[in-house]
N, CA, C and O atoms as CSV, one atom per row, in Angstrom:
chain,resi,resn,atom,element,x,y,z
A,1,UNK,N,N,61.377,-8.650,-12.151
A,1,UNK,CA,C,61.980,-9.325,-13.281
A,1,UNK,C,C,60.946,-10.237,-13.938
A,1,UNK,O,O,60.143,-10.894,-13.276
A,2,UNK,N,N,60.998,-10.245,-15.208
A,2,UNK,CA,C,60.047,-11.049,-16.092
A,2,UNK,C,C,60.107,-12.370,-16.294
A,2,UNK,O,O,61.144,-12.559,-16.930
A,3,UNK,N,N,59.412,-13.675,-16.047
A,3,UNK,CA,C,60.195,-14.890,-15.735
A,3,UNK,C,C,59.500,-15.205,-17.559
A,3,UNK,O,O,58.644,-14.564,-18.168
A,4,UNK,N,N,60.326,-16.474,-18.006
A,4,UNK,CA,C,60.610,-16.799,-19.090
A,4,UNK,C,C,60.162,-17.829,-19.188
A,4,UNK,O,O,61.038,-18.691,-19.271
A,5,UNK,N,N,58.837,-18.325,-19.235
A,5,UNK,CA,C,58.539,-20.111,-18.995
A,5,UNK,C,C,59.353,-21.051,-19.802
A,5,UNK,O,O,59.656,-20.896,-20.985
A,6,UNK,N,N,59.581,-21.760,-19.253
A,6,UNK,CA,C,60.368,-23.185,-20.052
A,6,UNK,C,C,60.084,-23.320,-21.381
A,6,UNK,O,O,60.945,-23.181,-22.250
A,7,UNK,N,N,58.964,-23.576,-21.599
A,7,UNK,CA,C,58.391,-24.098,-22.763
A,7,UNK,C,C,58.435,-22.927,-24.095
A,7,UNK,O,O,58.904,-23.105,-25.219
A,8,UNK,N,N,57.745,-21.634,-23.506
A,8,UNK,CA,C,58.333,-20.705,-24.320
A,8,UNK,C,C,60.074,-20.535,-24.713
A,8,UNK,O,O,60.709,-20.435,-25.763
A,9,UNK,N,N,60.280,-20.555,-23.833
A,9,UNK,CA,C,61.792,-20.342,-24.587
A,9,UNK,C,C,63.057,-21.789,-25.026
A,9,UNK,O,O,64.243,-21.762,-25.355
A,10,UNK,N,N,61.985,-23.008,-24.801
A,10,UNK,CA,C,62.085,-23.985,-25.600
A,10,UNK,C,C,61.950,-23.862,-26.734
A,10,UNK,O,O,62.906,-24.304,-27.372
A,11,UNK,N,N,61.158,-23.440,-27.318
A,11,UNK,CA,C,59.871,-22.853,-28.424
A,11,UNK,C,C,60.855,-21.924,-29.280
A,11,UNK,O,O,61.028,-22.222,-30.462
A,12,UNK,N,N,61.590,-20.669,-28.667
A,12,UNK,CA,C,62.190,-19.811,-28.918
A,12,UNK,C,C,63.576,-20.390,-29.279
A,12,UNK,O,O,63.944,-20.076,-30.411
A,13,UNK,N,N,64.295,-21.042,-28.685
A,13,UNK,CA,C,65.481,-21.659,-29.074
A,13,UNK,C,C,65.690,-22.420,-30.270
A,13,UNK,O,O,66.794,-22.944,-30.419
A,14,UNK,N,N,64.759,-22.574,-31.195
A,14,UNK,CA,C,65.009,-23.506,-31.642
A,14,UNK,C,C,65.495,-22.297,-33.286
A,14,UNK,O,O,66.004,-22.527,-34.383
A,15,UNK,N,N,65.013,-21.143,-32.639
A,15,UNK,CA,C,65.224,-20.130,-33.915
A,15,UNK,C,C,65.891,-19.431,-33.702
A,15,UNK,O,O,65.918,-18.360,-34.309
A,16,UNK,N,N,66.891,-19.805,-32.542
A,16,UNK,CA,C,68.221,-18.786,-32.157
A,16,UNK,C,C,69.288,-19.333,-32.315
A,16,UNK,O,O,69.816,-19.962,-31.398
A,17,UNK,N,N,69.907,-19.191,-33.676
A,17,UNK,CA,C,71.070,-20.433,-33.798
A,17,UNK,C,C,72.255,-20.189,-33.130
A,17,UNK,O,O,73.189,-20.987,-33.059
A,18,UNK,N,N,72.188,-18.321,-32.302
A,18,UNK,CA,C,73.481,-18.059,-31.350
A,18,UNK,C,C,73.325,-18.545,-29.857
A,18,UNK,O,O,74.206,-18.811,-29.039
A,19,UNK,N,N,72.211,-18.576,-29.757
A,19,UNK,CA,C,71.568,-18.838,-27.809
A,19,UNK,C,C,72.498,-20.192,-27.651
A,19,UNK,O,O,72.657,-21.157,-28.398
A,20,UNK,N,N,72.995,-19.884,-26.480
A,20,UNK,CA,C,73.818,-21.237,-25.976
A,20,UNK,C,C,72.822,-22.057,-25.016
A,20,UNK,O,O,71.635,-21.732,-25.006
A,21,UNK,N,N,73.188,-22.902,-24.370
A,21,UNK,CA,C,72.365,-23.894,-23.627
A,21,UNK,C,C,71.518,-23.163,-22.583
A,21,UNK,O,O,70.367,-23.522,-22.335
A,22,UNK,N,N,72.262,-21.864,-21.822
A,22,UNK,CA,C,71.983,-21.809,-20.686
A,22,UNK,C,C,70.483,-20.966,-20.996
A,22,UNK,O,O,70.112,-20.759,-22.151
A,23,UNK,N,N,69.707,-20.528,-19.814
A,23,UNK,CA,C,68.552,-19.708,-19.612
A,23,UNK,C,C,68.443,-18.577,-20.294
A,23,UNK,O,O,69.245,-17.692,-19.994
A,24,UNK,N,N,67.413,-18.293,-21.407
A,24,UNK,CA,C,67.210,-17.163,-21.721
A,24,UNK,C,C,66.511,-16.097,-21.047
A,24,UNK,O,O,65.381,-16.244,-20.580
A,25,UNK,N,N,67.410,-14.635,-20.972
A,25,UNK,CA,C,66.733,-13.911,-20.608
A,25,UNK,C,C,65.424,-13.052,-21.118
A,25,UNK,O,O,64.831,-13.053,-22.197
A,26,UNK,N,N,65.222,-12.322,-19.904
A,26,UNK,CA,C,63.992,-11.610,-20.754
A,26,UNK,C,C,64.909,-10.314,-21.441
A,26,UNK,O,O,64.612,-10.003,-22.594
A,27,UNK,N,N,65.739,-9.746,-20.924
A,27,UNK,CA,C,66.270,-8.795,-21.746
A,27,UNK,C,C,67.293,-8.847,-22.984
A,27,UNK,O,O,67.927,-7.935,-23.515
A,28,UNK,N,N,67.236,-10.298,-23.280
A,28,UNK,CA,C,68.296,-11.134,-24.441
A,28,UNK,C,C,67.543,-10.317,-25.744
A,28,UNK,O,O,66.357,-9.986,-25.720
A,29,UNK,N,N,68.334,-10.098,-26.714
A,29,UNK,CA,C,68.136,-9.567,-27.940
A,29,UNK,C,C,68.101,-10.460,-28.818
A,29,UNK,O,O,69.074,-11.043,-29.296
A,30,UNK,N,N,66.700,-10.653,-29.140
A,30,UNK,CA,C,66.300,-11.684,-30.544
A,30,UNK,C,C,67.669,-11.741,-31.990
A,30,UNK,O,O,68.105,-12.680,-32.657
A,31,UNK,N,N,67.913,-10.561,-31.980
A,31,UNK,CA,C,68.910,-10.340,-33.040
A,31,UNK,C,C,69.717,-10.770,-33.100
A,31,UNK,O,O,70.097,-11.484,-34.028
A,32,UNK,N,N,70.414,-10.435,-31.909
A,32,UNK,CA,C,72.100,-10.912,-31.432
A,32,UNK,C,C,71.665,-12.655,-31.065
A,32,UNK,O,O,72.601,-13.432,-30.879
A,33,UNK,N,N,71.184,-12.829,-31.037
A,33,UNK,CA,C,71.150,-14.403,-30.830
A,33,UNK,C,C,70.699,-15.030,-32.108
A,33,UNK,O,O,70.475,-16.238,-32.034
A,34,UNK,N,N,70.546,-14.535,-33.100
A,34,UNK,CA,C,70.330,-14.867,-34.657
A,34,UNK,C,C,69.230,-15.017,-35.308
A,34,UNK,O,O,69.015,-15.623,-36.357
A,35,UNK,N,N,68.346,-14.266,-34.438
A,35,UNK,CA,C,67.022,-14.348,-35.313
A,35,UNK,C,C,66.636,-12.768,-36.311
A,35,UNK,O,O,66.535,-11.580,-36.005
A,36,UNK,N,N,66.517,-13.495,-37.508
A,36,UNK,CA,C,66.754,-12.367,-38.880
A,36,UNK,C,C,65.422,-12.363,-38.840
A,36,UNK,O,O,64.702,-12.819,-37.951
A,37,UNK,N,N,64.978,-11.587,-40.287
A,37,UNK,CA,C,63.519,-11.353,-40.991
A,37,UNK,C,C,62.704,-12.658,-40.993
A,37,UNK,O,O,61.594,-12.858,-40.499
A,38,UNK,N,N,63.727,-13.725,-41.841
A,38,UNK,CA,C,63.114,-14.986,-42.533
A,38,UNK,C,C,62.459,-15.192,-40.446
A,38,UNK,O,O,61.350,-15.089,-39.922
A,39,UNK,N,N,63.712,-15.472,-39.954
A,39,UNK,CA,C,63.418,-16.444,-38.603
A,39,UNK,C,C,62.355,-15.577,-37.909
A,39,UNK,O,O,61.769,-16.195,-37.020
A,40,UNK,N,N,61.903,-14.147,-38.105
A,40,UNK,CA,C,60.865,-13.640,-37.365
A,40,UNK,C,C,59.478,-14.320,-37.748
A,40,UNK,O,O,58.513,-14.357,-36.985
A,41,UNK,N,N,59.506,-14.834,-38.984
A,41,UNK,CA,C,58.222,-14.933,-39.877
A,41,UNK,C,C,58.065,-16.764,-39.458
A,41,UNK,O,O,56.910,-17.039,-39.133
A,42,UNK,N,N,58.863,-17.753,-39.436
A,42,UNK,CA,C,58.868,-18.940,-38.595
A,42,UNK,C,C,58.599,-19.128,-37.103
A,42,UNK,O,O,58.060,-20.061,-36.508
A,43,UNK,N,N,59.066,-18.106,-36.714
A,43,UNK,CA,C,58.999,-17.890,-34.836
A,43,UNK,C,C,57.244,-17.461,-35.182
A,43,UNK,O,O,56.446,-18.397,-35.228
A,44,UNK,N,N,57.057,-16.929,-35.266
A,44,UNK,CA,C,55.606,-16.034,-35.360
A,44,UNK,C,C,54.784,-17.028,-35.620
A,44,UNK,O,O,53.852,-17.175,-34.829
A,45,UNK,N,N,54.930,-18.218,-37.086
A,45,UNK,CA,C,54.294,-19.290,-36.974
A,45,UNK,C,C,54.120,-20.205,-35.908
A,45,UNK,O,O,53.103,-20.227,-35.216
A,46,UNK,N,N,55.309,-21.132,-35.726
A,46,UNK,CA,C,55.249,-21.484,-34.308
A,46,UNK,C,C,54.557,-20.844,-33.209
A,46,UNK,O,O,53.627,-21.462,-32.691
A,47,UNK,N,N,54.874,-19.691,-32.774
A,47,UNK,CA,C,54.171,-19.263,-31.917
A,47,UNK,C,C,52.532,-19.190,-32.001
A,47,UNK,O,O,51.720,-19.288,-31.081
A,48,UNK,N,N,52.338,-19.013,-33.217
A,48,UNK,CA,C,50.888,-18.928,-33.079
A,48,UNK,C,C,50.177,-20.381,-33.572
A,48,UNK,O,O,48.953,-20.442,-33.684
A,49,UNK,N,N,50.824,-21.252,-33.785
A,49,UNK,CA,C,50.301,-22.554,-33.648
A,49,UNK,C,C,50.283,-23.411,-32.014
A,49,UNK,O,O,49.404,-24.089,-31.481
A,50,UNK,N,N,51.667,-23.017,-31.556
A,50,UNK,CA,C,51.829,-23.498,-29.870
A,50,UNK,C,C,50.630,-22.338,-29.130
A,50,UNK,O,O,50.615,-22.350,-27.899
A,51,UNK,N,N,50.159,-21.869,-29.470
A,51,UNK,CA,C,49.378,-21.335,-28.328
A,51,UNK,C,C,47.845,-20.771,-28.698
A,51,UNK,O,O,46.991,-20.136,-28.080
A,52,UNK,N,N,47.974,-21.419,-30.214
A,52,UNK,CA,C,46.461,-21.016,-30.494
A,52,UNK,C,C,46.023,-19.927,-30.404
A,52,UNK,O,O,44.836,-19.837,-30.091
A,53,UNK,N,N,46.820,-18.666,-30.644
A,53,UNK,CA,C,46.470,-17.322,-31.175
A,53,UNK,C,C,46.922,-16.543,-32.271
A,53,UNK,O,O,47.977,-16.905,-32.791
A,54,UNK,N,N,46.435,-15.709,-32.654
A,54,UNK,CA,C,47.044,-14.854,-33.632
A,54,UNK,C,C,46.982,-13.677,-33.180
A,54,UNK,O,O,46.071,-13.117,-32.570
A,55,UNK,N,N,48.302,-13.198,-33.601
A,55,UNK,CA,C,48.973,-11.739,-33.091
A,55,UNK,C,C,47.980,-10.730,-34.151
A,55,UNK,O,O,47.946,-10.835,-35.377
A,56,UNK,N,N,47.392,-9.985,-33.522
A,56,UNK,CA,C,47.068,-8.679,-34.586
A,56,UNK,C,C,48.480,-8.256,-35.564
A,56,UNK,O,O,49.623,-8.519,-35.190
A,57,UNK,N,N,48.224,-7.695,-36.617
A,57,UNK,CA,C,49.323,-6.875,-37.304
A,57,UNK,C,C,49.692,-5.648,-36.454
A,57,UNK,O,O,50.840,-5.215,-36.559
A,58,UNK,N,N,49.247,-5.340,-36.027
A,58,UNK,CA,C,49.319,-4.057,-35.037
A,58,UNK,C,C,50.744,-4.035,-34.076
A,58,UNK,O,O,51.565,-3.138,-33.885
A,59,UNK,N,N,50.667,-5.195,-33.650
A,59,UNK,CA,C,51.360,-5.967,-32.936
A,59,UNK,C,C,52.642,-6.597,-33.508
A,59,UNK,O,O,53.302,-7.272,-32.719
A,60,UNK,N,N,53.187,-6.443,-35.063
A,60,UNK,CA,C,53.929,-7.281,-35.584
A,60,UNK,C,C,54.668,-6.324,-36.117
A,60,UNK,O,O,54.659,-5.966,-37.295
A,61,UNK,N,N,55.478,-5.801,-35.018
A,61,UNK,CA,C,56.451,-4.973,-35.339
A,61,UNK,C,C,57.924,-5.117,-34.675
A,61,UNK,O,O,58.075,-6.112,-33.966
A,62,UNK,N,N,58.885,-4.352,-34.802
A,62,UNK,CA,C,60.652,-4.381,-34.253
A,62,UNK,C,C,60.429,-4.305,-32.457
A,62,UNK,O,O,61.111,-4.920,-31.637
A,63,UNK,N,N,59.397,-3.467,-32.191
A,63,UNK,CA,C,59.754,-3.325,-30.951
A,63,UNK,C,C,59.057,-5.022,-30.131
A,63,UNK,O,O,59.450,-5.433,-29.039
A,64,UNK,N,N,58.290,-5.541,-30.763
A,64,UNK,CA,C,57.841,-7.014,-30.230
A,64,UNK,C,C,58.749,-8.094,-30.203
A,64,UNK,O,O,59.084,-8.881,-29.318
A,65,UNK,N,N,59.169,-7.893,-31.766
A,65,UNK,CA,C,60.552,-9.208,-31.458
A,65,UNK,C,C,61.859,-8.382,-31.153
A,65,UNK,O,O,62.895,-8.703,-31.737
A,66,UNK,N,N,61.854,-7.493,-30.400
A,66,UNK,CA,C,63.387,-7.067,-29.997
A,66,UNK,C,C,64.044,-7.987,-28.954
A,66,UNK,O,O,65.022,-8.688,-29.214
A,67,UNK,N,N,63.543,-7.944,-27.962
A,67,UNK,CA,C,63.899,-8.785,-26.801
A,67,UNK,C,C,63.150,-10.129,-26.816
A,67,UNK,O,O,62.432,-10.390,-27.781
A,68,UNK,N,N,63.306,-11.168,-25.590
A,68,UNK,CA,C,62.880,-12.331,-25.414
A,68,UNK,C,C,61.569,-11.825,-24.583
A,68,UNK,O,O,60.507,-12.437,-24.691
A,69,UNK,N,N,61.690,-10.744,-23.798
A,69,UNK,CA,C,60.485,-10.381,-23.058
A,69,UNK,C,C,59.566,-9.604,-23.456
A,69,UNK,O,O,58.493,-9.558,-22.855
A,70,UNK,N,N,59.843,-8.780,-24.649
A,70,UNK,CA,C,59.099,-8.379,-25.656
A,70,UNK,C,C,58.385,-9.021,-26.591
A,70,UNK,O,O,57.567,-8.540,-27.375
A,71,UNK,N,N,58.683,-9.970,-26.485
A,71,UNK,CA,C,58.013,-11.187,-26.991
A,71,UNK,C,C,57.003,-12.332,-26.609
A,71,UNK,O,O,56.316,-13.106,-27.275
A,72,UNK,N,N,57.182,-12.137,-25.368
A,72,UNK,CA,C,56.796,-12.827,-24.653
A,72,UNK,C,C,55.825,-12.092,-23.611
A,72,UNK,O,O,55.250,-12.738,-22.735
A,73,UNK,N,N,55.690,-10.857,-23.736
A,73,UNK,CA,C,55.072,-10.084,-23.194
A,73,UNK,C,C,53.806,-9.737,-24.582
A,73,UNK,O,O,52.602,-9.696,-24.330
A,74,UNK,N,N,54.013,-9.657,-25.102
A,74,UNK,CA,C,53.104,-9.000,-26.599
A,74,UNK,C,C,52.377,-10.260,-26.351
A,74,UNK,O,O,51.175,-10.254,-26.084
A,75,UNK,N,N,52.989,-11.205,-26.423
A,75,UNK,CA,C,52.124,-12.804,-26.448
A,75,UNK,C,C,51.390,-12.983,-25.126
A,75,UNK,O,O,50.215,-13.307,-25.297
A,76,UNK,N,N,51.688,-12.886,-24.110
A,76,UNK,CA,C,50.805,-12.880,-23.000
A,76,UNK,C,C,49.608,-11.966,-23.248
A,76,UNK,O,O,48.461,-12.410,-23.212
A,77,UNK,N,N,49.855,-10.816,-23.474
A,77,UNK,CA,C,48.657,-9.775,-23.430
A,77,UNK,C,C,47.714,-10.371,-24.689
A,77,UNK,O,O,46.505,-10.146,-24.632
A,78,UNK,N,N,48.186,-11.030,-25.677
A,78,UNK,CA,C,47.389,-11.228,-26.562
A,78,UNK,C,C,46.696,-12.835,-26.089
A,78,UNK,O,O,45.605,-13.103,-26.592
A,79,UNK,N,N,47.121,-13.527,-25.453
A,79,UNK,CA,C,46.481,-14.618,-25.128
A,79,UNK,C,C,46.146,-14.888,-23.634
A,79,UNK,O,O,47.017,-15.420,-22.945
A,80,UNK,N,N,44.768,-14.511,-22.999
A,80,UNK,CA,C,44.508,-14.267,-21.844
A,80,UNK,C,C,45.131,-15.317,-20.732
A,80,UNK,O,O,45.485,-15.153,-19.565
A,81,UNK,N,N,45.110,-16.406,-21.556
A,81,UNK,CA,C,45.323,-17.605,-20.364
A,81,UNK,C,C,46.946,-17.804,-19.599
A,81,UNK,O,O,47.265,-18.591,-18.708
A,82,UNK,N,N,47.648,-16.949,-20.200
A,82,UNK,CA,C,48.832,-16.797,-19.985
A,82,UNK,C,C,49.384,-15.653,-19.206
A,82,UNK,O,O,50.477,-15.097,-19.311
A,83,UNK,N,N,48.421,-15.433,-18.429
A,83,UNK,CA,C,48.139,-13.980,-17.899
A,83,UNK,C,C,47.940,-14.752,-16.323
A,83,UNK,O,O,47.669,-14.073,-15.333
């Protein structure tokens, strides 16, 4: 199972206006928890300001922000230290 660091999905909550309090999973659906087009393009900022990388375009597609672990997985591989 894929663990979900705190801080990331601190990070992540704040653009899920359905996610309730409790622990996000890794297999939670970005969608169903309310993140649209606009909120992919804010999450993506954030993210790449909290961690000091930038995602290739390659990389900036449906199957990355589908899940919480798809997300969070694309972002690990792209930023070594998180590895």
């Amino acid at each position: 199972m894929l663990d979900i660091p705190d801080g990331f999905a601190s990070l992540l909550r704040a653009h899920l206006p359905y996610a309730d309090a409790g622990a996000l999973a890794a297999h939670d659906e970005l969608g169903a928890l309310g993140l649209d087009s606009m909120g992919v393009v804010r999450l993506l900022v954030d993210v790449e300001d909290a961690y000091g990388v930038e995602l290739p375009d390659e990389l900036l597609n449906e199957a990355t922000f589908a899940t919480v672990g798809s997300l969070w997985q694309t972002l690990s591989a792209a930023w070594p230290p998180l590895r």
